[in-house]
C-alpha positions as CSV (number, residue, x, y, z in Angstrom):
1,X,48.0,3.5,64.7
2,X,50.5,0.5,64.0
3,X,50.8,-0.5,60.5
4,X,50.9,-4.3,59.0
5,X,54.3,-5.7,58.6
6,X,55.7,-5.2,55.4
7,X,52.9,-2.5,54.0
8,X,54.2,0.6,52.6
9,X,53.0,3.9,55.1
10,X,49.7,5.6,53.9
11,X,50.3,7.4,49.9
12,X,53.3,5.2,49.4
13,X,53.3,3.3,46.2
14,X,55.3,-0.6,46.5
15,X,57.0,-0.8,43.5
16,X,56.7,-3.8,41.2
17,X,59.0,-6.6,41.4
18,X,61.0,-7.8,38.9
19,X,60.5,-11.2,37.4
20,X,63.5,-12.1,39.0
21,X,62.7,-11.7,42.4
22,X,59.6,-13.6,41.9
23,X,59.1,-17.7,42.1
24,X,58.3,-19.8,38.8
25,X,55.1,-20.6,39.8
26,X,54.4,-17.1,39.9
27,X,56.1,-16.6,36.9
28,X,53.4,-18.7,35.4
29,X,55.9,-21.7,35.3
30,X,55.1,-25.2,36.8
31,X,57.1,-26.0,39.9
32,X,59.0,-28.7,37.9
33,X,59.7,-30.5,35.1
34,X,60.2,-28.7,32.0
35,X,56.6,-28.0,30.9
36,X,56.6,-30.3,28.0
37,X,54.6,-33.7,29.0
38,X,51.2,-34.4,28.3
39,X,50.1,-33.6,32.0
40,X,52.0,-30.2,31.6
41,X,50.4,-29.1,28.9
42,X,47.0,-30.2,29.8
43,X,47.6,-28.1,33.0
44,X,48.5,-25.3,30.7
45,X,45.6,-25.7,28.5
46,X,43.3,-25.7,31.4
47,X,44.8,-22.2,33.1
48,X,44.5,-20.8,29.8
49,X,40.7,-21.8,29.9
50,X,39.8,-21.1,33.0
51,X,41.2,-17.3,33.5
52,X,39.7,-16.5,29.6
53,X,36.7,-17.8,31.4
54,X,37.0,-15.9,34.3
55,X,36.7,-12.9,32.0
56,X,39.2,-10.6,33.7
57,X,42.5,-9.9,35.8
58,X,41.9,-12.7,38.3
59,X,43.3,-12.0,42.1
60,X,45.5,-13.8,44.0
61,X,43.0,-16.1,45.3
62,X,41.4,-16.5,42.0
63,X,44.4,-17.6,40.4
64,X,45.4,-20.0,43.1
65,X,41.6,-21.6,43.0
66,X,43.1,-22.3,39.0
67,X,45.9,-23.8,39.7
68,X,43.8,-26.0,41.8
69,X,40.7,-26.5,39.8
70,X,43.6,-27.0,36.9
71,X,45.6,-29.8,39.0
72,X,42.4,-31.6,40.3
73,X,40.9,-31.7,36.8
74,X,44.2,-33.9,35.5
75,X,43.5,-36.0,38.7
76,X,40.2,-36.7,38.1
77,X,40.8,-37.2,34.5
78,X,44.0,-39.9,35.2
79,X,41.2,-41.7,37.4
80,X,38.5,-41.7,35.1
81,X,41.3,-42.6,32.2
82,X,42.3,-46.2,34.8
83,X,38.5,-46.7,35.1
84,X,37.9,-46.8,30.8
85,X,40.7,-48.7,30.4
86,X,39.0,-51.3,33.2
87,X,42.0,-50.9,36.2
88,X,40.9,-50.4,39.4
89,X,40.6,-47.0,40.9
90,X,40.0,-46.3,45.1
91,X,36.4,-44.7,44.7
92,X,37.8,-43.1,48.0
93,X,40.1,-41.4,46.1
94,X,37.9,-40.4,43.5
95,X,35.3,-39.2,45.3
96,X,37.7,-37.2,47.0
97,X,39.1,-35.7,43.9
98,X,35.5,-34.8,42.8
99,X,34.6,-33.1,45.4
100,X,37.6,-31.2,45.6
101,X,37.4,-30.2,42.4
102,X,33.5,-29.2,42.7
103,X,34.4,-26.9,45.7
104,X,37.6,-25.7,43.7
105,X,35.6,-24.9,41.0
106,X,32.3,-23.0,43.5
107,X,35.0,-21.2,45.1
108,X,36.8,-19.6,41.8
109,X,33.5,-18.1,41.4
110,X,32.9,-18.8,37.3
111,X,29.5,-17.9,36.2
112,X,27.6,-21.5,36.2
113,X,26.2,-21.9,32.9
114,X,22.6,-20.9,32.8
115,X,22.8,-18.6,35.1
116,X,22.1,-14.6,35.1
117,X,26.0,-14.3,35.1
118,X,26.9,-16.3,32.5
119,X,26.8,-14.7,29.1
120,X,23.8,-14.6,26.6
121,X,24.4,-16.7,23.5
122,X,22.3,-15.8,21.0
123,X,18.3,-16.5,21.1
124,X,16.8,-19.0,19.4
125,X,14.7,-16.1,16.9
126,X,18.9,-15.3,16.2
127,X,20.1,-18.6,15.2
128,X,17.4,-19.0,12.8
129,X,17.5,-15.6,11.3
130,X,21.3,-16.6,10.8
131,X,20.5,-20.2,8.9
132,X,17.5,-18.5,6.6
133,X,14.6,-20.7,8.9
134,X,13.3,-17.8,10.5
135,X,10.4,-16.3,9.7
């Protein structure tokens, strides 16, 4: 039987690789700049979010969905900021963007809120019991 390209053979272990041998991005670095402007740190925020969300280790493809559910949020919010402040935006473009980050976010595959997955806050006997009003 032929093997993949560039797997290990069957009961072989690939051994980790070192930060250094790894790209920024990767790394958890943006691709440029130095991570300090307003858009940066947005993104950031956002990632953060979105795998404490997630709830667990996310995969490769998980992450990647992030970084892109991440980078189409700041687009959409950019847009949305020119469209407050009365400038004109290409509702091409922003319809675009919305969509984009609609699928982004289906195909990350967070819980939708209200749904079976999502988890239980606390019932509406709770939250009384907790403020005295229940009874």
């Amino acid at each position: 039987m032929s093997q993949a390209k560039g797997t290990p053979p069957d009961g072989d272990e690939v051994p980790p690789r070192s930060i250094f041998g790894r790209s920024r991005v990767t790394n958890g670095r943006l691709p440029i700049g130095d991570g300090r402007s307003r858009g940066a740190r947005r993104y950031r925020d956002l990632t953060e979010e979105l795998l404490a969300e997630l709830g667990r280790e996310p995969t490769v493809r998980q992450r990647i969905m992030i970084h892109r559910v991440a980078g189409l949020t700041i687009i959409c919010e950019a847009m949305e900021g020119r469209i407050t402040a009365g400038l004109p935006v290409d509702p091409a473009e922003h319809r675009a963007a919305t969509y984009g980050l609609m699928h982004a976010i289906a195909m990350l595959g967070l819980p939708r809120s209200g749904s079976e997955d999502a988890p239980a806050g606390p019932s509406l006997a709770e939250i009384l019991e907790r403020h005295g009003g229940g009874g």
